[in-house]
N, C-alpha and C positions, 0 to 999 in steps of 0.2 A: 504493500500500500504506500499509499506515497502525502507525505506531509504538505499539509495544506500552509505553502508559504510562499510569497508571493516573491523572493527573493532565492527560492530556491537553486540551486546549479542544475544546469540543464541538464540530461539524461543523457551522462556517459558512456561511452563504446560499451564498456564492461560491463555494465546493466542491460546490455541486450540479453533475454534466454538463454540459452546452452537448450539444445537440443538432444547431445548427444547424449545416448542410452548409457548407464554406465551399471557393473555390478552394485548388487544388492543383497544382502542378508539371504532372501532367498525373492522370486515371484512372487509370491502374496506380498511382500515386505515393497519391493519396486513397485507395485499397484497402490500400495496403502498413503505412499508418500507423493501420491497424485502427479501430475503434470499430462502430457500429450492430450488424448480425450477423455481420460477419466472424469464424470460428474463431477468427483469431489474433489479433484484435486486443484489447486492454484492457478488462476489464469496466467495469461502470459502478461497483462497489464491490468492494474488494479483501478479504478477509481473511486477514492473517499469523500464521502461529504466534507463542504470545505470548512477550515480552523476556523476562527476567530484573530485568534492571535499575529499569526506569522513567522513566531520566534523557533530559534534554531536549538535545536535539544544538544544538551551538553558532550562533546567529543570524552575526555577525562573523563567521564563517568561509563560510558557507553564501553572505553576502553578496558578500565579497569576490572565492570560492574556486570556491563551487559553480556558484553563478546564471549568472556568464560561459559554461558552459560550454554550457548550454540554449538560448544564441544565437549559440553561433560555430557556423560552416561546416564540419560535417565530412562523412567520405565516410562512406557507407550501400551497405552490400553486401547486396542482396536479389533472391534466388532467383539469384546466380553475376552481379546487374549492381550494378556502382558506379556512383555517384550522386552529390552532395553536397544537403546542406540542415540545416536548424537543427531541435533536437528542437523547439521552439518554432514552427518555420512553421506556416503553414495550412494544415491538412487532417490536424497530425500533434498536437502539444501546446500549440498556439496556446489561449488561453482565452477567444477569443470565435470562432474557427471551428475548431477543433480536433476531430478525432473521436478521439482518442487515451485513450479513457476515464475516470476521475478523474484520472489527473497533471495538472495546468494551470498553464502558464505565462504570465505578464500578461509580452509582452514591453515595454514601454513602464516599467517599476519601475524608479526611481529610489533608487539606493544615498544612505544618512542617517550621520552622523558620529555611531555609537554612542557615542562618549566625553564628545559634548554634553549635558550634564547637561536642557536641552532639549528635546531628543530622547527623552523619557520613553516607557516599554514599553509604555504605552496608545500614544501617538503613530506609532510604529514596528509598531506590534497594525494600524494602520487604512491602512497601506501599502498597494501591491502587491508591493512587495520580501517583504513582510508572508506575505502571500498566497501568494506563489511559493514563501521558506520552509516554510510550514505544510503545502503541498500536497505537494511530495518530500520531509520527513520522513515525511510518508506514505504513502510509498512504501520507506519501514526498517524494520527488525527491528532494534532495540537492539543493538548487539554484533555480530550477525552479517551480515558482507558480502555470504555466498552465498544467505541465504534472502530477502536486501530487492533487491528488483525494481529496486529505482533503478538496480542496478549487475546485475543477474542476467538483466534483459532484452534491455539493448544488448550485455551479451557472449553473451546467449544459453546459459546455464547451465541447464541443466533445464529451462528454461520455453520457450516461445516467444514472438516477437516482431512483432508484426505490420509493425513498421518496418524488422524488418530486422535486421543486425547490424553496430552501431553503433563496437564497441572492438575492434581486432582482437583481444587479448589482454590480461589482466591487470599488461601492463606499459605499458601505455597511458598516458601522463602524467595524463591526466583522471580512469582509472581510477583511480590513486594519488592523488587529490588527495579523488574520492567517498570512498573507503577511507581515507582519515586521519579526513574528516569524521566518518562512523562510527562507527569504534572509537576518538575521543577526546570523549565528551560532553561536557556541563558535571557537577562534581561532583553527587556526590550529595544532593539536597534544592535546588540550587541550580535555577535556572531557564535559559531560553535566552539570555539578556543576562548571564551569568554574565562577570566581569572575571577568572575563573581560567582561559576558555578562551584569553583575548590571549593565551598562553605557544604557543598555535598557529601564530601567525605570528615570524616573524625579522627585526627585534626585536621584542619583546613588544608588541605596538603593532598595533589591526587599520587603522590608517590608514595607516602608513609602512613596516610588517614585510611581508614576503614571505610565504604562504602553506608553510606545512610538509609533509612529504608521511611525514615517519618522527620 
């Protein structure tokens, strides 16, 4: 899905689909993680109702906070069987064999010490940490947790999911950490490397600080 901002960066080469088929756990497991004509799996282009706001969701947080979570091991309940696997495997939001429609995940992205003066927004623009960023901000709706798929497909909220249902509920720690992401952008007119969002983690610090959840 794609964040309703009116300042957004335009729709990168690396954001086109990936078509190509790739291994899977097994054929039920490649069907389950949607894409090509599966019903339930992911379109190739999303359209969200549009924000309010405009504002850009925090980078530092996303790196630290979010990205871990699109690689660890969780368990997948689909059609009454659990499973484990990474939204990031293959066959699901892998970004070179993934059929999981636009979301894409480069697992291989390597986290950058945003405080290194260094580490300039061009520089951190031509990542894949980069990439992975840009791609599940769009998959938000500004402001609202229930209408951005990032978090409305794995609990299965109104929509369905072709991988299945990923959180059991919205007390999920994951889920509490997507939903801080969210509804704490960066100020307004501020960009995604914003130093107001450090206040996100404990201490204020996205290198040494713990990630916030409230």
């Amino acid at each position: 899905m794609r964040q309703a901002s009116p300042a957004a960066p335009a729709r990168a080469p690396w954001r086109v689909p990936l078509r190509a088929a790739g291994a899977c756990l097994a054929a039920a497991w490649l069907a389950s993680c949607g894409g090509g004509g599966n019903p339930l799996g992911n379109p190739s282009s999303i359209n969200n109702p549009g924000g309010a706001t405009g504002q850009r969701l925090s980078y530092a947080y996303f790196q630290k906070c979010i990205n871990p979570i699109f690689l660890a091991a969780l368990p997948i309940t689909h059609n009454g069987v659990t499973t484990v696997n990474t939204c990031a495997g293959s066959g699901c939001h892998d970004t070179v064999a993934g059929t999981g429609g636009a979301f894409r995940i480069a697992t291989g992205a390597t986290a950058l010490d945003v405080t290194d003066p260094a580490n300039t927004p061009d520089a951190i623009r031509d990542t894949d940490m980069y990439k992975n960023f840009y791609s599940a901000q769009g998959e938000v709706v500004g402001g609202s947790t229930t209408q951005s798929r990032l978090l409305a497909k794995p609990l299965l909220i109104n929509v369905l999911h072709g991988g299945g249902q990923i959180f059991a509920n919205d007390q999920d720690p994951n889920v509490k950490l997507i939903e801080y992401w969210i509804t704490h952008p960066s100020p307004s007119g501020q960009d995604e490397f914003s130093t107001a969002t450090y206040n996100m983690f404990t201490p204020a610090d996205p290198n040494t600080g713990t990630c916030n959840t409230n």
